[in-house]
DOKEPA-697007 format. One line per field, with one value per residue: residue number from 1; x, y, z of N, C-alpha, C, O in turn. Coordinates in steps of 0.001 Angstrom, whole numbers, plus 500000, padded with zeros to 6 digits. Example, Ala and Ser with C-alpha at 12.3 -4.5 7.8 and 13.67 -1.06 7.14 Angstrom:
BEGIN
seq: (1 2)
nu: (513190 512850)
nv: (494310 497750)
nw: (507800 507080)
cau: (512300 513670)
cav: (495500 498940)
caw: (507800 507140)
cu: (513200 512900)
cv: (496700 500030)
cw: (507800 507870)
ou: (514236 513409)
ov: (496681 501138)
ow: (508465 508039)
***
This chain:
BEGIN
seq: (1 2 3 4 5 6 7 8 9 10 11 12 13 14 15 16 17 18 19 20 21 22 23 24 25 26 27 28 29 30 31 32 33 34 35 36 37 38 39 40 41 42 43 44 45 46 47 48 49 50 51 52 53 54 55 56 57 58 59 60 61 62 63 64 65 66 67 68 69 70 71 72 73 74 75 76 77 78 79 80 81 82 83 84 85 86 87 88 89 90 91 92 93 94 95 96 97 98 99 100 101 102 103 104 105 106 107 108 109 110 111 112 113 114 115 116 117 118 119 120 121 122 123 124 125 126 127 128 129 130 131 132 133 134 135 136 137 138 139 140 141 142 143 144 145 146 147 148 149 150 151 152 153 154 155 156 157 158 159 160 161 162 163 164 165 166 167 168 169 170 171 172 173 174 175 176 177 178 179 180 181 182 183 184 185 186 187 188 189 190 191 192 193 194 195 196 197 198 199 200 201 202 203 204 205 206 207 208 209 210 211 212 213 214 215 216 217 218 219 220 221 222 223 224 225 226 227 228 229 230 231 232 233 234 235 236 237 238 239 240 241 242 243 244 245 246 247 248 249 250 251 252 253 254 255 256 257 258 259 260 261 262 263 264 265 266 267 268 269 270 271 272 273 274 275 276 277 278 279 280 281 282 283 284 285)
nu: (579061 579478 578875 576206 575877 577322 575714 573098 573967 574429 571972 568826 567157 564078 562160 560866 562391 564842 564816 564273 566800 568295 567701 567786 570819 571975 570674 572396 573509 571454 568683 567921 566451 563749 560348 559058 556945 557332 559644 558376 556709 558555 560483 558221 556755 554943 554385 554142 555468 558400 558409 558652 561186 563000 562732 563977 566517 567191 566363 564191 562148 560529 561115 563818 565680 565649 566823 569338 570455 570630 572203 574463 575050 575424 577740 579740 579510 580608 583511 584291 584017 585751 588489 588345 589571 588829 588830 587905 585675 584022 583825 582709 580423 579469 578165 575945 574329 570815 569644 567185 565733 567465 566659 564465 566766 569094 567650 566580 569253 570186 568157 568589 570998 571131 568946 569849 572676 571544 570000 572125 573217 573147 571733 573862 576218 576658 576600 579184 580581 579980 581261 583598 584381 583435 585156 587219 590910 591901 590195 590671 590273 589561 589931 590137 590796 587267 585903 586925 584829 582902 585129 585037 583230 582105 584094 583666 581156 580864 583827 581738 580613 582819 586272 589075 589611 590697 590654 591868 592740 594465 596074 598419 602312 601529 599973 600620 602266 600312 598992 600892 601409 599339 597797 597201 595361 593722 591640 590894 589096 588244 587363 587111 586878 586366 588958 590147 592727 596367 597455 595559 595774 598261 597881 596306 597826 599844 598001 597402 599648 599966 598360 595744 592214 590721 588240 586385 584891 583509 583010 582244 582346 584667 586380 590061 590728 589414 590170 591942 590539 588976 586008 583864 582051 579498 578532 576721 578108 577616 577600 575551 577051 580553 581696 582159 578943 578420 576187 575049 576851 577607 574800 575129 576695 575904 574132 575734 576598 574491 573745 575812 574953 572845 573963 575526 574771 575449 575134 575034 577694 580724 582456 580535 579061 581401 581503 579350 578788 580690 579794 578088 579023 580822 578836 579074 577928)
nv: (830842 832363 835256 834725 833751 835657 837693 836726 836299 838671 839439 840985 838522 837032 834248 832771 833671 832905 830302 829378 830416 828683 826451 826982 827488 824832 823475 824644 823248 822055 823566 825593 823059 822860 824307 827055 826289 823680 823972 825515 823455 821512 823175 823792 826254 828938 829084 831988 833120 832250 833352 836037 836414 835550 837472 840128 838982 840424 839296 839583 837343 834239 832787 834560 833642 830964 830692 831842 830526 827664 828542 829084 826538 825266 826479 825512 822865 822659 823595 821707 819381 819978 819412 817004 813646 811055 808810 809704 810665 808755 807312 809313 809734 806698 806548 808079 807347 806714 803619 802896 804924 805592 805806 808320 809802 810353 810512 813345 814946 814746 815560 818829 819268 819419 821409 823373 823996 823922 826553 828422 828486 830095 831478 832754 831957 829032 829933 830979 828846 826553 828522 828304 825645 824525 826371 825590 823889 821421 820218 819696 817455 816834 815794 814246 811114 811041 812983 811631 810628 812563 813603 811736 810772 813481 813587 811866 811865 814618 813759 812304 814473 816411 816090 815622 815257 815408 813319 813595 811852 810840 811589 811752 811832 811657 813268 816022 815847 815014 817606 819601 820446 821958 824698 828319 828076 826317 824601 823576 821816 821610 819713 819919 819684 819706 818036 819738 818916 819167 818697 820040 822816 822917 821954 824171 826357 825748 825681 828368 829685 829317 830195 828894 828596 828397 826138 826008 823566 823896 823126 826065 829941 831030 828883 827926 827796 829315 832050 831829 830800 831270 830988 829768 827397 826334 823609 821824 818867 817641 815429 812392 810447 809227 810051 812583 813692 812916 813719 816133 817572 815646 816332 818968 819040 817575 819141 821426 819932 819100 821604 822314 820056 821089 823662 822187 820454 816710 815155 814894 815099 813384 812259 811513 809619 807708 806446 806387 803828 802037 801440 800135 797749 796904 795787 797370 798440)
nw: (235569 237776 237433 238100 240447 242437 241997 243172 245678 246736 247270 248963 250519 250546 252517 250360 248451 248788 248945 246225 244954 246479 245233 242608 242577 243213 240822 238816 236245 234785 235465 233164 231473 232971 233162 234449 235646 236533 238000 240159 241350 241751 244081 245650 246139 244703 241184 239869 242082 241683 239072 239767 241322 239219 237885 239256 239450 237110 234727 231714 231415 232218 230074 229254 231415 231531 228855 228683 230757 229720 227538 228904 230301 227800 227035 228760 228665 226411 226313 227630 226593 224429 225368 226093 225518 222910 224971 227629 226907 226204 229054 230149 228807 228798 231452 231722 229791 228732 228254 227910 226566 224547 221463 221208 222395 221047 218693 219111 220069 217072 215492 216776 216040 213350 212536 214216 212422 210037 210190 210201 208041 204397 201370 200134 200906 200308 197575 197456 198237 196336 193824 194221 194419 191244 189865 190245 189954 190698 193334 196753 199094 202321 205359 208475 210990 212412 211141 208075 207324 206682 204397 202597 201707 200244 198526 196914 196113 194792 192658 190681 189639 188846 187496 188413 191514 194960 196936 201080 203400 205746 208283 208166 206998 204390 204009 203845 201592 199753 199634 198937 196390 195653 193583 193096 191522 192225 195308 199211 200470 203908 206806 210008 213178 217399 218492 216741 214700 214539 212019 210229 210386 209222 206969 206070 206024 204417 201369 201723 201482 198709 197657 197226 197288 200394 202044 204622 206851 209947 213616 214479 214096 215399 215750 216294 213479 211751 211092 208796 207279 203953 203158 205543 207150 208872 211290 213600 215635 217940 220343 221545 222935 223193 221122 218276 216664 213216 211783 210806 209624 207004 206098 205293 203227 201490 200818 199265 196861 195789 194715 193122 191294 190233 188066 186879 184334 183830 182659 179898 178738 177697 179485 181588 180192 179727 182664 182936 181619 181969 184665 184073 182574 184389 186323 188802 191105)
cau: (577929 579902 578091 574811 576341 577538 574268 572100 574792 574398 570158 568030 566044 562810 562504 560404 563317 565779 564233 564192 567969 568617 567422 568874 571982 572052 570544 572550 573405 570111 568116 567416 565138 562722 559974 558862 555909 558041 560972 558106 556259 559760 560688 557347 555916 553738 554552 554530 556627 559359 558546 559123 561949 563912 563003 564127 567911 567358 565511 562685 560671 561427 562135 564750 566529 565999 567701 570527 571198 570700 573428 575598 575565 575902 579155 580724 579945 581388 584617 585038 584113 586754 589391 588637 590013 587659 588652 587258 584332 583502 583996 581857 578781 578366 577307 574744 573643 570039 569325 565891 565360 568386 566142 564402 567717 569876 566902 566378 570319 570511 567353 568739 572065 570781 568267 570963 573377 570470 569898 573392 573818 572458 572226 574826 577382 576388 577146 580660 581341 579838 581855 584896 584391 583582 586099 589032 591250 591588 589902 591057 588734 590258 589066 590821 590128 585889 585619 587610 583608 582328 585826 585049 581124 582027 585348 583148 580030 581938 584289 580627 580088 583694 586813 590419 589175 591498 590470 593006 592121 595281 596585 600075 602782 600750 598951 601345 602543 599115 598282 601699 601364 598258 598123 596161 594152 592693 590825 591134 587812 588530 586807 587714 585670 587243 589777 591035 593899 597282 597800 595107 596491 599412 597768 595691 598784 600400 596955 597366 600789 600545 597152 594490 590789 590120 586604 586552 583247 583688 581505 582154 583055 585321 587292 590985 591278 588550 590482 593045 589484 588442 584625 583518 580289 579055 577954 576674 578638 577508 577249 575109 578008 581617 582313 581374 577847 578539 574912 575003 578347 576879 573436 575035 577713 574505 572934 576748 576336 573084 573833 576391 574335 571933 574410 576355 574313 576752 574558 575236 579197 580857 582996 579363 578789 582110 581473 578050 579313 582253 579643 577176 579724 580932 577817 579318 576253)
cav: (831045 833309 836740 834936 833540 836626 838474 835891 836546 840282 840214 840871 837333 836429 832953 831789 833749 832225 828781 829692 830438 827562 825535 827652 827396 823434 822663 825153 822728 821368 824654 825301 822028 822759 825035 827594 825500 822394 824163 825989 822548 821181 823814 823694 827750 828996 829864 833542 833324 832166 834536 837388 836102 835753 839468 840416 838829 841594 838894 840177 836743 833116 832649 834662 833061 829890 830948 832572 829025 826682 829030 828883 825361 824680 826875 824759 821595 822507 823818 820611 818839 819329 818907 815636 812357 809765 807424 810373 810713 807282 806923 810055 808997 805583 806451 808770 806819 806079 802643 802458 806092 805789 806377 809567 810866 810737 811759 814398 815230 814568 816726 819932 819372 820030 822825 824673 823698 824881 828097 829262 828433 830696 831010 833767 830942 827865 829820 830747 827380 826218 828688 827720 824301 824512 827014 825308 822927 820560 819950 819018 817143 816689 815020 813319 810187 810806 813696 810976 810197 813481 813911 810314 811310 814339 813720 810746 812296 815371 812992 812207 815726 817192 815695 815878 815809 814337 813120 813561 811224 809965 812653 811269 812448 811714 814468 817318 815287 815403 819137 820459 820863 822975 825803 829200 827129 824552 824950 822848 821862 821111 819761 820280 819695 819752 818667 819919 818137 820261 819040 820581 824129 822915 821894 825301 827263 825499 826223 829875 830282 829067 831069 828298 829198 827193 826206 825200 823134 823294 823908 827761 830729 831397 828054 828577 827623 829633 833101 830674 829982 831737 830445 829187 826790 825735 822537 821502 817885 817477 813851 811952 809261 809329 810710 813316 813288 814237 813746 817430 817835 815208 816772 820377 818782 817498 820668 821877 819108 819317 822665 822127 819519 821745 823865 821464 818928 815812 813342 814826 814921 812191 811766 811400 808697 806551 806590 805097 802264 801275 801096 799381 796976 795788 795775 798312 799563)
caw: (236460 239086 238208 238752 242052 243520 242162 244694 247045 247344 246940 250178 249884 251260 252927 249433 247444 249601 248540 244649 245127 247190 244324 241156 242593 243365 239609 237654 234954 234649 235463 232035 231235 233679 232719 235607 236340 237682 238953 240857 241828 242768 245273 246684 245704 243251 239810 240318 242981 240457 238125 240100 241692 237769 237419 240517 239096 235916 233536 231894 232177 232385 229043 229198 232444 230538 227238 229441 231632 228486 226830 229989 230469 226690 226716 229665 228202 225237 226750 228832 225525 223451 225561 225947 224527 223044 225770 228078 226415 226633 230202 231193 228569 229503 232766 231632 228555 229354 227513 227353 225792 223338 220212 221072 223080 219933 217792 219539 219620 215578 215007 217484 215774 211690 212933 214173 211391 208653 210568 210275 206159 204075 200071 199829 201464 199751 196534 197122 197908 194996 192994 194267 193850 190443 189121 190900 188656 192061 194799 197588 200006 203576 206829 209469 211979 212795 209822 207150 206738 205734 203518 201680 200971 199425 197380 195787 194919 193916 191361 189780 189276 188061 187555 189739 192814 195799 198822 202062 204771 206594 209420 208083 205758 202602 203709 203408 200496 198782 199795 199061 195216 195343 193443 193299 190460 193030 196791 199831 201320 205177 207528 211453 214474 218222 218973 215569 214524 214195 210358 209414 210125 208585 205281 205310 205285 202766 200891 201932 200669 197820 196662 196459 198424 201738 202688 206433 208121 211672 214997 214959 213107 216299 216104 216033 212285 211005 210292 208044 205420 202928 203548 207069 206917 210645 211176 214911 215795 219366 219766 222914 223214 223444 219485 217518 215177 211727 210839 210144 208220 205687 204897 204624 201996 199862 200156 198265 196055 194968 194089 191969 189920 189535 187925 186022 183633 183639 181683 178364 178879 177488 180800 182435 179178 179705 183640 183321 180493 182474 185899 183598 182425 185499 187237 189692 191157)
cu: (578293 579399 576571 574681 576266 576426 573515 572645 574574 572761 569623 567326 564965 562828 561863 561566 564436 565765 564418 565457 568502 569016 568064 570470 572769 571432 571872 572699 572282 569104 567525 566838 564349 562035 559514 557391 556322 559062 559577 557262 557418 560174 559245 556753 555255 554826 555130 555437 557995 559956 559325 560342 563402 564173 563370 566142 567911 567007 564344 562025 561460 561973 563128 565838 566886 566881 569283 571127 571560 572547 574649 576590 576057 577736 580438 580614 580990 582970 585033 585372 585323 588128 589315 588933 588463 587461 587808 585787 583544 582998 582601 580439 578460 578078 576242 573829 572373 569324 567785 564634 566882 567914 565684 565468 568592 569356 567096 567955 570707 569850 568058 569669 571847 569815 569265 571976 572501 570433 571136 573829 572898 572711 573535 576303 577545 576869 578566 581341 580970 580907 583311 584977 584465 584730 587827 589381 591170 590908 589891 590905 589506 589944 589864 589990 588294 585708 585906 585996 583094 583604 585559 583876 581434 582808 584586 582031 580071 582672 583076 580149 581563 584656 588106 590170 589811 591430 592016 592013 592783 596419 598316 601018 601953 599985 599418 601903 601916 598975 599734 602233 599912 598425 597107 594461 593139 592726 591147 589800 588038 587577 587224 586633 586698 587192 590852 592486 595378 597583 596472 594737 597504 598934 596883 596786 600050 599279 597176 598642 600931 599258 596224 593557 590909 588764 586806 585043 583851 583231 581229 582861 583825 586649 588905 591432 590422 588953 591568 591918 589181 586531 584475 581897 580890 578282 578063 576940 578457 576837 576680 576466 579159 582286 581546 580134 578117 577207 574981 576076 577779 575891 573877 576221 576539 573958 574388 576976 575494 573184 574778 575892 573309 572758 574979 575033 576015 576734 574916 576824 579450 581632 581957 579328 579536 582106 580559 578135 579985 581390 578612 577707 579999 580326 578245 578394 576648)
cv: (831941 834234 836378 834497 834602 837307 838159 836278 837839 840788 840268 839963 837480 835361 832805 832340 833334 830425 828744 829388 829458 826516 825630 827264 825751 823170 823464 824586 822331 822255 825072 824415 822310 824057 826260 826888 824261 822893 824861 824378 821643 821706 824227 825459 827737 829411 831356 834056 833148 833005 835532 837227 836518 836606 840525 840221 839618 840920 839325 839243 835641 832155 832928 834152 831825 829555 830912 831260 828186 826864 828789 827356 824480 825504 825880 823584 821727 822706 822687 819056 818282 819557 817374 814619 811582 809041 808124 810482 809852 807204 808035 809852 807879 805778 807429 808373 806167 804409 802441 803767 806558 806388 807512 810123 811177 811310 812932 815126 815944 816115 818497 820047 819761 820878 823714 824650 824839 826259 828780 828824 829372 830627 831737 832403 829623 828464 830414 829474 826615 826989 828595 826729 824131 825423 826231 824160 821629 820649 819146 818850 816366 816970 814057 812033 810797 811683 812744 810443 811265 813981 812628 810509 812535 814145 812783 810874 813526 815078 812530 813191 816743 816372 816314 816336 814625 814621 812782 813060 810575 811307 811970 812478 812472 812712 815395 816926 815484 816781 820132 821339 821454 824061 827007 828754 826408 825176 823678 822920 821117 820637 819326 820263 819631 818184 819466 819529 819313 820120 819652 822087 824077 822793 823160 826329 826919 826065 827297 830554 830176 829428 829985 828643 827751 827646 825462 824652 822831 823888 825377 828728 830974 830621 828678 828794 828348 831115 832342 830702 831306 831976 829905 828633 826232 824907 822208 819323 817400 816281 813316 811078 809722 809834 811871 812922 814108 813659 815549 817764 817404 815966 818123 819755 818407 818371 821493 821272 818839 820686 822796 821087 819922 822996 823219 820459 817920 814847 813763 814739 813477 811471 811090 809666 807231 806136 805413 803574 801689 800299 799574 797560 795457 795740 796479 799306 799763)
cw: (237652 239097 238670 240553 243063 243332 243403 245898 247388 247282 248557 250131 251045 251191 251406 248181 247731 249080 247543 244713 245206 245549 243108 241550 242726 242173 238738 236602 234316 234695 234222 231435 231730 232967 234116 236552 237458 238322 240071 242077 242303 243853 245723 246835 244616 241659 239911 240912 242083 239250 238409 240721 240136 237681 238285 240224 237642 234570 232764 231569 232217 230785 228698 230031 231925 229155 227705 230227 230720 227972 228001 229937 229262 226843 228079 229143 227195 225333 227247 227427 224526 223865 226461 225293 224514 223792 226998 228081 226940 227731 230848 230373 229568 230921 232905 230722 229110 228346 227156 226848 224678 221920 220416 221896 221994 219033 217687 219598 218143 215184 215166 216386 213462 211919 213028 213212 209734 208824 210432 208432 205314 202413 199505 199909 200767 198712 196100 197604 196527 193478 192871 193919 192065 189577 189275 190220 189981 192741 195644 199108 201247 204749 207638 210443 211644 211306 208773 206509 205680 204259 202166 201316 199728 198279 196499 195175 194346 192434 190677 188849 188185 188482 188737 190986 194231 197035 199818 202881 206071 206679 208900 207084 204378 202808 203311 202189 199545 198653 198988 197685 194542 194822 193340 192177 191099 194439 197433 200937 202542 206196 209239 212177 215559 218499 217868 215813 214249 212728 209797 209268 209334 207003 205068 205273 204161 201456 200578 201391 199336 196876 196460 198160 199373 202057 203904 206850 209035 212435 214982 214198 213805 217028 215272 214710 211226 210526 209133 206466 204967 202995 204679 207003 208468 210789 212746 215074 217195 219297 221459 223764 223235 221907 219198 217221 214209 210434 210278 208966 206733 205006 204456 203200 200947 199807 198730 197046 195378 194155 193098 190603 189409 188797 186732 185542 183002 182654 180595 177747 178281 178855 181556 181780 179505 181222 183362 182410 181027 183644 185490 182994 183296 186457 188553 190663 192867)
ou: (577418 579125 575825 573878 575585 575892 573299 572034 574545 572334 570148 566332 565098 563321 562926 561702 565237 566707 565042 565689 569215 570057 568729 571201 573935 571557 572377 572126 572316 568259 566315 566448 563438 562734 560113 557036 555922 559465 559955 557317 557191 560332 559279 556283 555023 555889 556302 556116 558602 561047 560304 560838 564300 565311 563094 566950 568884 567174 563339 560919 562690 562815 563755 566959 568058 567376 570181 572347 572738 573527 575713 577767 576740 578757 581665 581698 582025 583697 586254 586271 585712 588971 590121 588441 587529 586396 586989 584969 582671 581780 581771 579394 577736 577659 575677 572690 572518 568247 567377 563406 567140 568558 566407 565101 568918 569853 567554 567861 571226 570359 568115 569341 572615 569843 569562 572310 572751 570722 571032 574935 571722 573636 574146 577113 578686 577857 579052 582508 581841 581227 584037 585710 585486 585096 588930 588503 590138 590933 589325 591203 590026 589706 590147 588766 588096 585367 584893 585931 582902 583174 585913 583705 581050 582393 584829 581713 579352 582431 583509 579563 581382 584475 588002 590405 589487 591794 592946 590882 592229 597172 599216 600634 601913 599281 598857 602093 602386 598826 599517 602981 599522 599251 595957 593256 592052 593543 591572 589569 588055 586784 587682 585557 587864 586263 592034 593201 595103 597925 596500 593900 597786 599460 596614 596648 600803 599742 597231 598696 601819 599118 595741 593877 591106 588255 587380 584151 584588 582944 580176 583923 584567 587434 589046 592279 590579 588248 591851 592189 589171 585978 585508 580869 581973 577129 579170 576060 579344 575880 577255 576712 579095 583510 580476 579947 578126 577153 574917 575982 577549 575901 573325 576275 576366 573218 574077 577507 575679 572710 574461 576221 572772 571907 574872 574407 576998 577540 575291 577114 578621 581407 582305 579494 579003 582894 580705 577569 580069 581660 578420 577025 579796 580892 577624 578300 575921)
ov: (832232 834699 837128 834759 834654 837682 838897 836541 838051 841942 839464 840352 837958 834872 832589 831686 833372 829643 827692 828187 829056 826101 824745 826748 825552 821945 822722 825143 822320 821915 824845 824933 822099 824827 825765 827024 823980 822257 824584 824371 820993 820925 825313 825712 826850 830020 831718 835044 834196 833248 835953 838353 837360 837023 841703 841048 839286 841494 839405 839662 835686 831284 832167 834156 831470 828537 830199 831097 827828 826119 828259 827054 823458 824829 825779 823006 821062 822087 822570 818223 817201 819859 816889 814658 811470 808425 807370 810406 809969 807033 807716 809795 807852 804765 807640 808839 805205 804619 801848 803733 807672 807242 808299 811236 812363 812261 813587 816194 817040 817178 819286 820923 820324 821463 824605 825833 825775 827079 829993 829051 829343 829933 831305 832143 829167 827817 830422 829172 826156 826372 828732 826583 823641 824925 826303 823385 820958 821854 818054 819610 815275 818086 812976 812029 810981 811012 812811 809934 811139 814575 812770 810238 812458 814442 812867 810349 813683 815686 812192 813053 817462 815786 817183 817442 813452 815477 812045 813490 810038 811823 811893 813551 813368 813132 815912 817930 815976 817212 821257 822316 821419 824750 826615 829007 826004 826029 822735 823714 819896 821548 818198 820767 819519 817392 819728 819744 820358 821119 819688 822594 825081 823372 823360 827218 827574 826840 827589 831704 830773 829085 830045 828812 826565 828750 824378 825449 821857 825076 825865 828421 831579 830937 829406 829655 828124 831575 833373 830660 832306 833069 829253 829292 825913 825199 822252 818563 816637 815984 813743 811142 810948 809919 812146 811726 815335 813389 815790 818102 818102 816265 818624 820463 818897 818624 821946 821922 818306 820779 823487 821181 819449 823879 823758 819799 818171 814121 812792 814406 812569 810307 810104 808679 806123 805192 804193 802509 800520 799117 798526 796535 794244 795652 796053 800525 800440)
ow: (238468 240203 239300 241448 244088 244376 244364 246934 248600 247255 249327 249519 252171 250174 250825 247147 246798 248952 247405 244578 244287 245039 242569 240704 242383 242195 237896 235666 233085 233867 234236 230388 230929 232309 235071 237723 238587 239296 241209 243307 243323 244791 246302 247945 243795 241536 240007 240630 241861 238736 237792 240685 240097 237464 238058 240648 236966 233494 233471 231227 232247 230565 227962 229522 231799 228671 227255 230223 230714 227959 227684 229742 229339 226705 228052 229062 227134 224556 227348 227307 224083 223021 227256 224165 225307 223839 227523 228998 227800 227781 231699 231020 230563 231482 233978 230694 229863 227789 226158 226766 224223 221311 219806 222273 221935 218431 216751 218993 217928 214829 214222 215586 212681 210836 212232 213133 208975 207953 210616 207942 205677 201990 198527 199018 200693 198364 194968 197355 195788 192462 191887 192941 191583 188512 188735 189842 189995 192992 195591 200029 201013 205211 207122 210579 210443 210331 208076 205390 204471 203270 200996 200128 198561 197159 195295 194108 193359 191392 189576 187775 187202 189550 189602 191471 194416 197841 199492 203104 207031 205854 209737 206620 203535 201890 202345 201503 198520 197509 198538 197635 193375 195420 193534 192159 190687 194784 196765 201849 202384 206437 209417 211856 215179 218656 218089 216792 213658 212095 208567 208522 208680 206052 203884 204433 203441 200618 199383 200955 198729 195702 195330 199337 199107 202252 204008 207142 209184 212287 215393 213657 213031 217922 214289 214469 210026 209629 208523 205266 205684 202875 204823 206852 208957 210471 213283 214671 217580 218582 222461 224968 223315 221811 219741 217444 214119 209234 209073 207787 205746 203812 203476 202194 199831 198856 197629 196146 194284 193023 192130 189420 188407 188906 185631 186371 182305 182071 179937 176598 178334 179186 182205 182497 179581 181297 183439 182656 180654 183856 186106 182999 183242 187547 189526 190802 193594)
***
């Protein structure tokens, strides 16, 4: 926020642009919610006055000042974000957690967070993961601590769909253990969110040396592990509370999953055959 600082700082104001100021500069985080109607009925001027004021700092209206703060204050949360610990987290939600708007504040979270997730997948992307997946003799489905969810969803309705497929879920030795006999035959589907974990650079360049494709889901095509993949899917994890949300991660993995069973018919397989006899058996449902 410093060039819009020193901008204000070097403008000729008028006492009601002096007031605008006043005010922009005491919400900035928050500045972006308001629409120009209430920030103008908060500082006590008209509308107009507001307006012209925005375009006066080189906006051309208040949608754009709004777009431009939103984005600001999203890029500082997010920076402050993920260098925090969970116990961090914790500590600085619950004292903003409003209890008696919990359902539409996380809604509304969930919703923002698979909008923008959808808007950034496209079909071109979905079907080189799909053709990796299916061509590759392994796959190998790997998620740590909060991700170990979206790695255990997929590796298991995946194994429904094609065989040898091995889930990594424990940040330990068994991981480099599991990953370390990959070969250019078989892919390593990753998934990373901040604070990304350091083994799971380590198991994409074992991956990478040893010739099998990496698919990466994580917040940004710009995170540190994302020149390392092969494929980069972006999934928004911004959570109200003290964790991640990997409501998004999940639904874009069934959109990869769906697509492969539309692809693959399984029911006529006999693998498909002795699957459903075995589940049918032992009432496994």
């Amino acid at each position: 926020m410093d060039d819009l600082v020193k901008k204000i700082q070097g403008m000729s104001l008028t006492r009601t642009d002096a007031e605008i100021a006043e005010y922009i500069l005491a919400n900035l985080n928050t500045i972006g919610f308001q629409t120009s109607t209430s920030l103008a009925e908060a500082i006590g001027v008209s509308d107009t006055s507001v307006i012209r004021f925005i375009r006066k700092l080189g906006f051309k209206g208040y949608a754009d000042f709004r777009g431009e703060m939103n984005a600001r204050a999203a890029r500082q949360i997010n920076q402050v974000q993920q260098d925090l610990s969970p116990g961090e987290k914790y500590a600085r939600s619950r004292a903003q957690l409003k209890q008696d708007s919990l359902i539409s504040d996380v809604g509304g979270y969930t919703l923002e967070n698979l909008q923008k997730s959808f808007a950034q997948l496209d079909q071109g992307t979905v079907g080189q993961v799909v053709d990796i997946l299916l061509s590759s003799d392994r796959k190998y489905i790997a998620g740590f601590r909060g991700t170990a969810c979206c790695a255990q969803y997929m590796a298991s309705k995946l194994l429904f769909l094609t065989p040898h497929v091995v889930p990594v879920t424990h940040a330990d030795a068994t991981a480099v253990e599991n990953v370390l006999d990959i070969t250019d035959k078989d892919c390593l589907f990753l998934y990373s969110f901040p604070r990304y974990s350091q083994i799971c650079g380590v198991l994409m360049d074992i991956a990478r040396e040893n010739g099998a494709k990496i698919i990466l889901m994580t917040d940004r095509r710009t995170c540190p592990l994302a020149s390392k993949a092969d494929v980069v899917v972006v999934a928004q994890v911004e959570g109200l509370g003290f964790t991640n949300s990997y409501v998004a991660p999940l639904s874009l993995s069934e959109v990869f999953l769906l697509a492969i069973s539309g692809q693959r018919d399984v029911t006529s397989t006999e693998r498909f055959n002795r699957i459903d006899a075995v589940m049918e058996k032992e009432k496994l449902y």
